[in-house]
C-alpha positions in Angstrom: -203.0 164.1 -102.1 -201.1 163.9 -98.8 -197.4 165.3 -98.9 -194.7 163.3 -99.6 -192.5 161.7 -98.4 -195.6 159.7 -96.3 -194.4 158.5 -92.5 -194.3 154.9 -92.3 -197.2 154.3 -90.6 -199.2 157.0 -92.9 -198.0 154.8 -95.9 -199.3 151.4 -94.1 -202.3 152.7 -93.1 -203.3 154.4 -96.7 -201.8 151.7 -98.4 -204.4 149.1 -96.7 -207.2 151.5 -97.0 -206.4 151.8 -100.6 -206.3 148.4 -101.6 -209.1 147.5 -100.0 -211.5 150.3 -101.2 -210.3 148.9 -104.8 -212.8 147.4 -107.3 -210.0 146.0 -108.7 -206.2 144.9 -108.9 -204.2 147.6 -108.8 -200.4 147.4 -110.1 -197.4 149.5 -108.1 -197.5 152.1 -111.0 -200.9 153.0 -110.1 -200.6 152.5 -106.5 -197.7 155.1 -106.4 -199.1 157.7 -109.1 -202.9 158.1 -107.8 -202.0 157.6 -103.9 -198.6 160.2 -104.2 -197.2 157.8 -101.0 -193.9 157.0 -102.5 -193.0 160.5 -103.9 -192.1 161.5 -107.1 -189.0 159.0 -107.6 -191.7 155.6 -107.1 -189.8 154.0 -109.8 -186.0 153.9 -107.6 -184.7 150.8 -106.2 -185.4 152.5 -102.7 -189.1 153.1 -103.5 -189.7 149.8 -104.8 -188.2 148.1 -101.7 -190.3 150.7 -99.2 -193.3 149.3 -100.9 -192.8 146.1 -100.4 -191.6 146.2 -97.4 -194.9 148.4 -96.3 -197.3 145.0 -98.4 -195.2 143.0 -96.0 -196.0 145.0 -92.9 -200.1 144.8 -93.9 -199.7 141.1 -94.4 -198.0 140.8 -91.2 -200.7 142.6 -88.9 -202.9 139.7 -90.2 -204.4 140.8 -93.8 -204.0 138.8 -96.9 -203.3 141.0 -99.8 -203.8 138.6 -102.9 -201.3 139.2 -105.3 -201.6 138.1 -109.1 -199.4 138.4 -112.4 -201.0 140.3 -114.9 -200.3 139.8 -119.1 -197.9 142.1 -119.2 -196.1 140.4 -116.8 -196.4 142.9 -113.9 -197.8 141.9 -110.0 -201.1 143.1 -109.1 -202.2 143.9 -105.4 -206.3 143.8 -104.0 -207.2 143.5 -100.8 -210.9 141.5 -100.5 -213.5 142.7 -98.1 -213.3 139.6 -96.6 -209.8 139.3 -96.1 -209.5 141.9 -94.0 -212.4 142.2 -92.1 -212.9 140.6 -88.5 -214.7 137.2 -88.5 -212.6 135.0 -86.2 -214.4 136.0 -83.0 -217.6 136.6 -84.6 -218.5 132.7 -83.0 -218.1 134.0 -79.5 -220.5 134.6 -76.8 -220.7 137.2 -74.7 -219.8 135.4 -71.5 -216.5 133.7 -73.5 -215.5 137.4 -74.7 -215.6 138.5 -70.8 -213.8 135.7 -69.8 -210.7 136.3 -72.7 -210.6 140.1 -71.6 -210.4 139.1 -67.7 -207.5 137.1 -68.8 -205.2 139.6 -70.0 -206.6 141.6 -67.5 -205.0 139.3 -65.0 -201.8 138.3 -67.9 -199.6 140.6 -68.4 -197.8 140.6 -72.0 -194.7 142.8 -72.5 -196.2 143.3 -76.0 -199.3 144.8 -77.6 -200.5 141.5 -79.0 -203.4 140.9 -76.5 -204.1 144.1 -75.8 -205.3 144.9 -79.6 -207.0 141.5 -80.0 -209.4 142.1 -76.9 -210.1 145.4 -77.6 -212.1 143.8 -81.1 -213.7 141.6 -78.6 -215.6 145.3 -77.4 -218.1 144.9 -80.1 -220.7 142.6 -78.6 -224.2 141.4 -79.7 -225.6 141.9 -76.3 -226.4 145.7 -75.7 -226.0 145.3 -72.3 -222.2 143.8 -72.7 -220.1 145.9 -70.1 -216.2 145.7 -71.2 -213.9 144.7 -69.1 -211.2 147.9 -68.3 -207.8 146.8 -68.4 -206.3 146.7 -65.1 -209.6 145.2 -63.6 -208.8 144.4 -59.4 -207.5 140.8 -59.4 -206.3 138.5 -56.9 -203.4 137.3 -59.2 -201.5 138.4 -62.1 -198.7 136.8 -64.4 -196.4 138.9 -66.4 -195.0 137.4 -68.9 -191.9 138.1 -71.7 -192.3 137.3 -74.6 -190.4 137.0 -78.1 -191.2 139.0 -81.7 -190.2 135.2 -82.9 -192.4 133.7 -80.8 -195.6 134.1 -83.5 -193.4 133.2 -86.1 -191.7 130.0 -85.1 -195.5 128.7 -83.5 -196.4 129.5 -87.6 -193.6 127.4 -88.6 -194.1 124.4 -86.2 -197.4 124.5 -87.6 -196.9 124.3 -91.0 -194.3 122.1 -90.6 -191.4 124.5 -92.4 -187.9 124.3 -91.3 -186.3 126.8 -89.7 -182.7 127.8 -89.8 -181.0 130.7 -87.0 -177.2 130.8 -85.1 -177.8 129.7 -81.3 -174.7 128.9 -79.2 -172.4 130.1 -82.2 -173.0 127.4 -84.6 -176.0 127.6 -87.3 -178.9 125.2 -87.2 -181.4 123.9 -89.5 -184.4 122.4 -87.3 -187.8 121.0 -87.8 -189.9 122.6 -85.1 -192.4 121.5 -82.7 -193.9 123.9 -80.5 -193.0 126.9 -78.5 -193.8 127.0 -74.8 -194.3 129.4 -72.1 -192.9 128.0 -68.9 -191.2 129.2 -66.0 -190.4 132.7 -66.8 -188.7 131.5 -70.5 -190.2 130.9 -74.1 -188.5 127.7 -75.5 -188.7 126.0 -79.1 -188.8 122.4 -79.1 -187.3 121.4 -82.5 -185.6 118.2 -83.9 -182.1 119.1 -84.5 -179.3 116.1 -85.6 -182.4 113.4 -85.3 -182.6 114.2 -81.3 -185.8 116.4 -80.1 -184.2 119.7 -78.4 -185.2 122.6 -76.6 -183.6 126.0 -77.7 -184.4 129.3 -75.6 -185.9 132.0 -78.0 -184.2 135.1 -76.5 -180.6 133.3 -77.2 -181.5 133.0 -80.9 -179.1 135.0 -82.5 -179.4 137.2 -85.8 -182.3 136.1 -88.7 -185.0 133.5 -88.7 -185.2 131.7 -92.1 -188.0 130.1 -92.3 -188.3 127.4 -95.5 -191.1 126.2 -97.5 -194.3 124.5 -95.9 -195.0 121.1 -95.4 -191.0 120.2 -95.4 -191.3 117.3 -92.9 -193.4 114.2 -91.8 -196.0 115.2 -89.0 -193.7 114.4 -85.3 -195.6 112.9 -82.5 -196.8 115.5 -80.0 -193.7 117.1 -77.3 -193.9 115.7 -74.0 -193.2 119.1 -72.2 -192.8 117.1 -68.7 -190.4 114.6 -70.0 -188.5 117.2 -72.3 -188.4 120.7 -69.8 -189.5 119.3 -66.9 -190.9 122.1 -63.8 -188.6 120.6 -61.5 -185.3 121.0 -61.5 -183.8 118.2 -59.6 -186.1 116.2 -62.4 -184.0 118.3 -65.0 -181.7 115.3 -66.5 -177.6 116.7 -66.9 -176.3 113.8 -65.0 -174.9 110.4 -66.4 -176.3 108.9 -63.8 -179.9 108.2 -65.2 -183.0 108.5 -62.7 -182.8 107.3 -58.5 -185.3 107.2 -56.3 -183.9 109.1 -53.2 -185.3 108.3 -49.5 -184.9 112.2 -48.0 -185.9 112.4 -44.1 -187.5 116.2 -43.3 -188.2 117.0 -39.9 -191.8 118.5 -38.4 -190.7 121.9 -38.9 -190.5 121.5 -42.7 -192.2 118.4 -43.5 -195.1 120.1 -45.0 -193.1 122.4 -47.2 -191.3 119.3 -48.6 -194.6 117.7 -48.7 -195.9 120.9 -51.1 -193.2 120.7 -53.0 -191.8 117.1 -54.6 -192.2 113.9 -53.7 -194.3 111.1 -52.4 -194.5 110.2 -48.4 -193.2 107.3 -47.7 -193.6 107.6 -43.8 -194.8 109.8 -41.2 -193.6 109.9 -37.9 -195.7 110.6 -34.4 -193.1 113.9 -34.2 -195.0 115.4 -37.5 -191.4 114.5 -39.6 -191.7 112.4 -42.9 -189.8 110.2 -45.5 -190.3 111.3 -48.7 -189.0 109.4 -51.9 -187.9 111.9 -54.7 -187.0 110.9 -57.9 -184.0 112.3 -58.8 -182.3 113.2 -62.1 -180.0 115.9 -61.2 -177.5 115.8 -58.2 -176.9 119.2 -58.4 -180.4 120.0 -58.2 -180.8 118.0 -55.1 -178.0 119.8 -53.2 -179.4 123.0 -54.2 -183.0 122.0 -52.7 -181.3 120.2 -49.3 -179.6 123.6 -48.9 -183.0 125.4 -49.3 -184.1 123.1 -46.1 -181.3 123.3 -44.2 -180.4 121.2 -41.1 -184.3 120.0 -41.4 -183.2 117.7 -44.0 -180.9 114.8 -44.8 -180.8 112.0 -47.4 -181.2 108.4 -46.3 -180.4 106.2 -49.1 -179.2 105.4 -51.4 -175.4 105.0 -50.5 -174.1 105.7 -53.2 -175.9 108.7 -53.4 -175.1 110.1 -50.4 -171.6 109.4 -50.6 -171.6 111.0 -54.8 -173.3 114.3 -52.4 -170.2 114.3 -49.7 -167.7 114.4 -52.5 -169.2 116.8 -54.6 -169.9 118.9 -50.5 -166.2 118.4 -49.7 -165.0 119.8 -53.3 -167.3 122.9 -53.1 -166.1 123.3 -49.0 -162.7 123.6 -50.2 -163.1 126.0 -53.3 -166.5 127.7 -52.1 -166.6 131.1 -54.4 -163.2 131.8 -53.8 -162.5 130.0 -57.1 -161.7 132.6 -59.8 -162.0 133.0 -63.8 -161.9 135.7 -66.3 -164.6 135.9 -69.2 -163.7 134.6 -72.7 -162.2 136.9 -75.1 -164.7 138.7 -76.5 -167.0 139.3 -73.3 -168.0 142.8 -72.8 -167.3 144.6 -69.9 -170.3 144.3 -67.4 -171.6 147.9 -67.0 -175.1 148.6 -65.5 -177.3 145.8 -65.3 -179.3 145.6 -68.9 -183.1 145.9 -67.6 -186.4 144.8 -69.5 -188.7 147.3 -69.4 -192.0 146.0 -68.6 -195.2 146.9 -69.5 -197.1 147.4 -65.9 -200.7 147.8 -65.7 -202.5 149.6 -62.9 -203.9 146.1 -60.7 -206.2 146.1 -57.5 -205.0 149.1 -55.4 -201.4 149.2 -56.6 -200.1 152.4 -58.1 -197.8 152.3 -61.2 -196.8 154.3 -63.9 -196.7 152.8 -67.1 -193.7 151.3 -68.5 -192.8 151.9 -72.0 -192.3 148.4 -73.2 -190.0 147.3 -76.0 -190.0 149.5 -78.7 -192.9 149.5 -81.0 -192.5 148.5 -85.1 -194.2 150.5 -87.9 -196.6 147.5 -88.4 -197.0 147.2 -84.1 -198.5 151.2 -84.3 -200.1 150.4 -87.3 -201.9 147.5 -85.4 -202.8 149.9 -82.7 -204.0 152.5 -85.1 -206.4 150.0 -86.5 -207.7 149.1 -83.6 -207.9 152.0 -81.8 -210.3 154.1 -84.5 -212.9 151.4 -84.7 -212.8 151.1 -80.9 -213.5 154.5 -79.9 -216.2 155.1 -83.2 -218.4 152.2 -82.2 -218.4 153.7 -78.9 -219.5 157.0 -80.2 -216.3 158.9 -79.8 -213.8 158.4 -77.3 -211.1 160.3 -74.8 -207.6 160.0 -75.2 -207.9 159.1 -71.3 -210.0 156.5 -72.4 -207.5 154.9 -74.9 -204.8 155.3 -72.8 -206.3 152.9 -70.1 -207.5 150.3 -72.8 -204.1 150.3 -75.2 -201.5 150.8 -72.1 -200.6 154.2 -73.9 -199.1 156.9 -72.3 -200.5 160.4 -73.2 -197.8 161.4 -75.6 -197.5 158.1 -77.4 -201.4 158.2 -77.9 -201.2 161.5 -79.4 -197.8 160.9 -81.4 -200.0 158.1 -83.0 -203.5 159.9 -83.4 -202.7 163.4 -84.2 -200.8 162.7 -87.3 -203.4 160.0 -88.1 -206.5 162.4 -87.5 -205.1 163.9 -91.0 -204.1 161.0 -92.9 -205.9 161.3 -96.6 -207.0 157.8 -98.2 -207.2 157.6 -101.4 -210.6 156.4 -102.8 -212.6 156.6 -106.0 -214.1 159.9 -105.5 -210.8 161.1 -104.2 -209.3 161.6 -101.2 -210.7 161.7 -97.5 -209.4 161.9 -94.1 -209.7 158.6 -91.7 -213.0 160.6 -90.2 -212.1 161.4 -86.7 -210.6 164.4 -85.4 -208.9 165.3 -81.6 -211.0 168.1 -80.2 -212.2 169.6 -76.9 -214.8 171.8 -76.1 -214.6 175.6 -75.7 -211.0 175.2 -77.8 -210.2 176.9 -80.8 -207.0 176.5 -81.1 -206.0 173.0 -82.0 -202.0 173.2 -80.8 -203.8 173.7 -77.1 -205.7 171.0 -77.1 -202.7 169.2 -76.9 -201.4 170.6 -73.9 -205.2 169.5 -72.4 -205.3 166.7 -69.6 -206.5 163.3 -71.4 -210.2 163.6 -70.4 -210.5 166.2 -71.8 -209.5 165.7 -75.3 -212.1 163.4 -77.4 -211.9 161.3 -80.4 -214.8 162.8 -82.7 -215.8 161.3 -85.9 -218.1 161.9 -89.0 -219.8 160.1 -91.5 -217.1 159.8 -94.1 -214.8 157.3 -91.5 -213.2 155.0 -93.6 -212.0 152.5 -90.8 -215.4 151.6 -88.8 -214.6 148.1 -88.3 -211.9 146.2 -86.7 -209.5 144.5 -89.0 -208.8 140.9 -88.9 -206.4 139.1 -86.0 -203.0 139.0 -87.0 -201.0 136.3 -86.1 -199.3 137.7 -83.3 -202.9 139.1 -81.6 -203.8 135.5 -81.6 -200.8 134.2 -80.3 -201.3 136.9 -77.4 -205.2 135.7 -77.1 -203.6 131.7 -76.8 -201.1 132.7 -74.4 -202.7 134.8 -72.0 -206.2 132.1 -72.2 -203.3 129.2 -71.7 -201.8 131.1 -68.8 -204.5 131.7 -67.2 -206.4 128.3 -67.2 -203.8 127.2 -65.2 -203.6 129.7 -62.2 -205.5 129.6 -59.0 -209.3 128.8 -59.5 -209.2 128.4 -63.4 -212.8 126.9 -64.6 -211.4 124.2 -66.9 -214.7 123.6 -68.4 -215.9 127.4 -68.4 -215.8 130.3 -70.8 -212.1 131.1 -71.0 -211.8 127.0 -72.1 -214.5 127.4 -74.7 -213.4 130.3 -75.9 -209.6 129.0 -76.2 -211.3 126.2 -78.2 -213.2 128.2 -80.5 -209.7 130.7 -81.0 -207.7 127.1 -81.5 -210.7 126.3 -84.0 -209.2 129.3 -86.2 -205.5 129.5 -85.4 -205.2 126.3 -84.3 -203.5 125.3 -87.8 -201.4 128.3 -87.8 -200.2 128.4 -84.4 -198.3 125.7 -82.5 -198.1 127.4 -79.0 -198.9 127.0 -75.2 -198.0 128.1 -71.9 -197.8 126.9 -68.6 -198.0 128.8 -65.6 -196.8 126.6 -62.2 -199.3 126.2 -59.6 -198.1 128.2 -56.3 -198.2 126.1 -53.0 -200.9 127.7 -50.8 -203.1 129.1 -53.8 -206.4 128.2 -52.5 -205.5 129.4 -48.8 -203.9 132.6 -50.1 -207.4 133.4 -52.6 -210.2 133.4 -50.2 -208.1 135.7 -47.5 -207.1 137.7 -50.0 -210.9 137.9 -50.9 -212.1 137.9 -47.6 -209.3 140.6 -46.6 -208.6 138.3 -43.3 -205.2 138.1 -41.8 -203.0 135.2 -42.2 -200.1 133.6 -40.1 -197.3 132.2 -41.8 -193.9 130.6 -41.0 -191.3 131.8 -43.7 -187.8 130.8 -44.7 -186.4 134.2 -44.7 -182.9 134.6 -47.4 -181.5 136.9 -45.4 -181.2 135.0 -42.0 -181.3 131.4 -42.9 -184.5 131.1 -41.0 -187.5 130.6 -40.5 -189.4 133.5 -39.2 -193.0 133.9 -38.3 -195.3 136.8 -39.5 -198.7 138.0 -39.4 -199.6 139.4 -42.8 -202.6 141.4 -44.5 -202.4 139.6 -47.9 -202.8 142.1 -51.1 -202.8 140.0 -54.0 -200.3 137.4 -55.6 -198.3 137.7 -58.9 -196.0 135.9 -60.7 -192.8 137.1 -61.2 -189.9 135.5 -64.0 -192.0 132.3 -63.4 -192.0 132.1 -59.6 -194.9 133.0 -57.5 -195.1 136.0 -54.8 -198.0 136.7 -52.2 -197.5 140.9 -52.0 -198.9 141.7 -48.2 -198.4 144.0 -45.5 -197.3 143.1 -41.8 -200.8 143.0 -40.1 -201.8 146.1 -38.2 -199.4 148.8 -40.2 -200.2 150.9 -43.1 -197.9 152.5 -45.3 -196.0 152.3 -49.1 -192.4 150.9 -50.0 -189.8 152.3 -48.0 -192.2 153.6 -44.9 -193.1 151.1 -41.5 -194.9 149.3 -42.4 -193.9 148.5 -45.9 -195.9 146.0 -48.8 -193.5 143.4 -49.5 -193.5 140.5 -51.4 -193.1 136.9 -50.0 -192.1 134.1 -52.0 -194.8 131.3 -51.9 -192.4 128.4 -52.2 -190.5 129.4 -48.9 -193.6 129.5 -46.9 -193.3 126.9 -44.7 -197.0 127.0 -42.9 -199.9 129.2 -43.5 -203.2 129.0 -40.9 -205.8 132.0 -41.5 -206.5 133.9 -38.3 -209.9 135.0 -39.3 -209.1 138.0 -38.0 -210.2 140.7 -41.0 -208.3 144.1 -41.6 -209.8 147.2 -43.3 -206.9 149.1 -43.6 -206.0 150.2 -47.6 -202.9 150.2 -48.7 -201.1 151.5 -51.8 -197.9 149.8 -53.6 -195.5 150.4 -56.3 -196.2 147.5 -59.2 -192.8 148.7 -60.7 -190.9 147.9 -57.3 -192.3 144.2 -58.0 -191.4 144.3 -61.5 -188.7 141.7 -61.8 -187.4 138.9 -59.3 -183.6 140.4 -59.6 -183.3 143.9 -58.8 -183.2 144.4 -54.9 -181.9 147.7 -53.4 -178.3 147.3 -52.2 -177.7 144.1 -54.3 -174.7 142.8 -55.3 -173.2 142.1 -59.1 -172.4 138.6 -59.3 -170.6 137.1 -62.6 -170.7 133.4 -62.9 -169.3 131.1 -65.2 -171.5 128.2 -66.2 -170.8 125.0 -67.6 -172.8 124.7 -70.9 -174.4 121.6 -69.9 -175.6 122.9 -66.7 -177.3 126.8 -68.1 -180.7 125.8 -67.6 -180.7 125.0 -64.2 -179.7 128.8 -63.4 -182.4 129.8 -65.6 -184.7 129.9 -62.8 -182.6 133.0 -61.3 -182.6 135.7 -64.3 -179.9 136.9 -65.9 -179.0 140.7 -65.6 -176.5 140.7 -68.8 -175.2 137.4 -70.4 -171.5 138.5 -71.0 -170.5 135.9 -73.1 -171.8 132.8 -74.8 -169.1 129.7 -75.9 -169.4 128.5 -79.3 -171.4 125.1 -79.4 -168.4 122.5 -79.3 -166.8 119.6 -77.5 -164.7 121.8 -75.4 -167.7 122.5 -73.7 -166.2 126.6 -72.9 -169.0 127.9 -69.9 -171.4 130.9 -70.5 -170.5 133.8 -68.2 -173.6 135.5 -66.8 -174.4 138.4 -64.9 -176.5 138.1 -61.9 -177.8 141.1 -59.1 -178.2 139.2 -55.9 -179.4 140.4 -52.4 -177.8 137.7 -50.3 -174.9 135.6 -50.1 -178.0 132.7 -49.2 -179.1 132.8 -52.9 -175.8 132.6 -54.4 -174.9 129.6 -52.3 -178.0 128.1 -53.4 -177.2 129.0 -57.1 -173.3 127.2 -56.6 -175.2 124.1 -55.2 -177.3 124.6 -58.1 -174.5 124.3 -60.8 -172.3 122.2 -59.1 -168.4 122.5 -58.5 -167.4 123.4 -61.9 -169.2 126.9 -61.6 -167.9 129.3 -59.9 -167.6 132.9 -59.6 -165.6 135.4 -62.1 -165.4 139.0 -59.7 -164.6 137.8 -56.1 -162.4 140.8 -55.9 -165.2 142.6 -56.3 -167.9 141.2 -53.5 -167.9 141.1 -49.7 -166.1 138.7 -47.7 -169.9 136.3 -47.0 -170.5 136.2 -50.8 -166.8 135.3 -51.9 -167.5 132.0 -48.9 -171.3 131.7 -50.1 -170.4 128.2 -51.8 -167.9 127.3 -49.2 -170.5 128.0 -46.4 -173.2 126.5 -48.1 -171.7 123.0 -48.6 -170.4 123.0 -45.2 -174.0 123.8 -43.8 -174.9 120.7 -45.5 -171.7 118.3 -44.7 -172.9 118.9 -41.5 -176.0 117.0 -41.1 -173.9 114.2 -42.6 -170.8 113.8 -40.0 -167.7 112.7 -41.3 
């Protein structure tokens, strides 16, 4: 009988085994006496609420523990065969299980959801199936953030249950829709005071309560374009409804402009166009005319351009040299509050692994489960091995299997191990094995293994499966009618009344280009609209790969001819696609190799030698600056009419980007610490609204 008190994940793990070895019910009195997992005291308050806490943990990594009442009135747990067992992929074909692994291959998760869920996609009925390895060479990659609520409040939209949680300071009871993946951010769209609403799922604050199924009338389907649109300057805050805005871009630009909104109204002999732009947010505008400089003006309406001067004359005169203090309450900004991200090795970059948000009891369980059936069905595995496959490092895959290789499950001939054991060859002495490298310490099992079989998707491993399939049918070169889509449909088949969820990655400007000289390893030419000098500079790059960063896209290339890592001549650095303003491919091919950093890459906002911007933000206007991300959000205004601002933290590299970011917000931002910041970014928002004025005389 294994000692007691059980660790947590010991209990979970013999608990499931337990139940579902059962013949029959079992009630918590003979749970606790015949398995010895909640000690001698079973009977306390504090025992009684660790069990059920641990039946909530197993339900939660996907298994259904049927529960009944029996005559003398006390609850009685099984767990079938059938409900715990893995059927849901059973339906796929070989081809559609390549295609799912090659996506979160290329889909990057900051949680273990996907990573579990493909590894029960190993188990093939082809004996030729080779498995993908995670971190298979690709031309692009996405990493994506996402929320613990995220499976949760897609379960709720589904079953149409309300859902109640504090956002903004003020509590709301919603009727939800769908959660998204857009942009960098994971929204709910919910109907809240009769009016359909988008609330961002990291500001939730506190619980979710979800209520009782079926609580509201089917809503029609969320128009994602119309609701969080992609563009900005489509992004309604105005009261000024919708205008169709005549904007001239000269030859230098035009394509750019061209790539990136609008339709062409006219083009010139020069190579300059008229584009019309439908406009919903002034502010937006601004913040794009900025981005093009003197290469751009507005041509009508009137009205328009003489709402712009104001609004240019206002932010002249006050720039960033405005100042504020936070709201009582804010916290003092200290060192920028990073994300840890989950990086995976990728074509020929070099990374150590990240240890990503903090695993639960019921997350380790999850990998437990899916590790053991992994490696037996291969015949035994390395700890090497399951490192590269879970994203583990060596000490988190032997804090979770050493202490597992002894955990005794209870069954009706008594007690048993799990059936695998850590050993090496030539070692005796089972302390040293640990001090082995990975390769050399193996997963071995034996015929009384009582966890042979992976255990059935849990809500949150298909949720990763949907999201990382969504993502990446809509990247560069995604087969809609191939495997990954037919294996989405066959997933949506089973989850698809569980799970309201999508994502939506933007396509990059350039894509096609970019993919077959990245292939081809030929050199491009490209004119770029550098931050730092407010122009457009030309380069010839060797192009490495492409990723997606907090939503935006980045090609990651070397200047063509040079070899060397971050911080040497020479250096990979990343270009952002949308400020490419021309791209021809030279044909030229290189065959130098070249070795980066994926962690330097990590995040769009942290730049050697940037700068600690705070920013106060009207309410109404937080979602345009979402597209820049947040170091630390220092304060957040309660929900009212007086409409208090949020005041957010920002690490910028140039004063460019915060002028862009004032134009952005318009001239009721402005910045909270210009004691604090070099004389160019205290004038970023004067100068950038005089760069404009400028193209517009008096």
């Amino acid at each position: 009988m294994p000692s007691s008190p059980a660790s947590p994940i010991e209990r979970i793990t013999e608990l499931t085994l337990f139940l579902r070895s059962s013949a029959r019910p079992r009630s918590r009195r003979e749970i606790c006496t015949e398995t010895g997992l909640y000690g001698p005291d079973w009977q306390s308050d504090t025992a009684r609420k660790r069990f059920l806490r641990d039946l909530e943990d197993i339900r939660e990594s996907g298994i259904r523990v049927t529960q009944r009442i029996d005559d003398d009135g006390s609850a009685l747990y099984l767990i079938k065969p059938a409900d715990a067992e893995l059927t849901e992929l059973d339906q796929l074909t070989d081809d559609e299980r390549i295609a799912v692994q090659l996506a979160s291959a290329c889909i990057n998760l900051d949680q273990d959801w996907d990573v579990t869920a493909v590894s029960k996609l190993d188990s093939p009925t082809d004996p030729a199936f080779e498995p993908i390895p995670v971190g298979e060479v690709s031309t692009w990659q996405v990493e994506m953030s996402v929320s613990r609520r995220l499976p949760e409040l897609a379960d709720a939209a589904a079953s149409r249950s309300t859902v109640t949680f504090d956002y903004a300071g003020r509590e709301r009871v919603v009727k939800p829709l769908e959660v998204i993946w857009q942009a960098g951010w994971r929204y709910l769209a919910a109907v809240d005071d009769d009016t359909v609403k988008t609330f961002r799922l990291d500001r939730i604050e506190g619980k979710v309560s979800v209520g009782r199924p079926d609580a509201f009338e089917p809503q029609p389907p969320v128009d994602w374009d119309e609701l969080l649109p992609a563009d900005p300057v489509l992004m309604a805050v105005d009261d000024d409804g919708e205008t169709v805005c005549v904007i001239a871009v000269d030859e230098r630009l035009a394509a750019q402009a061209e790539a990136t909104r609008g339709t062409v109204r006219r083009r010139h002999d020069d190579g300059s166009i008229e584009l019309e732009v439908r406009v919903r947010n002034r502010h937006a505008l601004l913040a794009w005319l900025y981005e093009l400089g003197r290469h751009a003006r507005v041509l009508e309406p009137p009205e328009v351009i003489d709402a712009l001067a104001e609004s240019l004359a206002h932010l002249a005169g006050a720039g960033a040299e405005q100042t504020g203090t936070a709201p009582a309450g804010a916290e003092p900004a200290g060192k920028p509050a990073r994300r840890a991200k989950k990086a995976r090795r990728s074509g020929r970059a070099s990374a150590g692994r990240a240890s990503g948000p903090r695993r639960t009891f019921s997350d380790e369980f999850a990998l437990l489960t899916a590790i053991v059936p992994w490696a037996y069905q291969r015949g035994g595995a390395s700890v090497a091995e399951v490192m590269s496959r879970f994203n583990l490092t060596k000490d988190q895959a032997l804090a979770l299997l050493g202490p597992a290789s002894a955990f005794e499950v209870r069954h009706l001939n008594g007690f048993a191990e799990l059936g695998f054991a850590l050993l090496a060859a030539d070692v005796g002495d089972d302390q040293v094995v640990y001090t082995l490298d990975p390769s050399q310490i193996h997963m071995s099992f034996d015929p009384s293994i009582t966890l042979d079989k992976p255990l059935k998707l849990s809500l949150r491993e298909a949720a990763g499966l949907l999201l990382v399939g969504d993502a990446a049918l809509t990247v560069p070169g995604a087969d809609q009618g191939g495997a990954l889509a037919s294996a989405l449909a066959k997933i949506r088949s089973e989850f698809g009344e569980k799970l309201k969820l999508s994502a939506r990655v933007e396509q990059p400007i350039w894509a096609e280009a970019l993919t077959d000289a990245i292939e081809a390893r030929r050199t491009v030419r490209v004119r770029y609209d550098s931050r730092s000098s407010g122009e457009i500079v030309a380069h010839r790059l060797n192009p490495l790969a492409m990723r997606n960063l907090v939503g935006h896209w980045y090609l990651i290339a070397a200047p063509a001819g040079a070899v060397g890592e971050a911080g040497e001549a020479g250096e990979v650095s990343r270009y952002r696609l949308s400020r490419i303003d021309q791209l021809d491919d030279t044909g030229e091919t290189f065959d130098e190799e070249y070795e980066w950093d994926e962690s330097t890459f990590a995040t769009a906002a942290e730049y050697a030698g940037a700068q600690r911007v705070v920013l106060s933000i009207p309410r109404a206007d937080r979602r345009m600056v979402e597209r820049y991300p947040a170091a630390v959000v220092l304060a957040d205004s309660a929900d009212g009419a007086d409409g208090d601002p949020a005041v957010v933290e920002y690490n910028l590299r140039s004063p460019q980007i915060l002028g862009q970011m004032l134009m952005l917000l318009g001239p009721d931002s402005h910045v909270v610490n210009v004691d604090e910041l070099p004389g160019n970014f205290v004038s970023a928002g004067r100068d950038a609204a005089e760069r404009i004025l400028a193209r517009y005389g008096d």
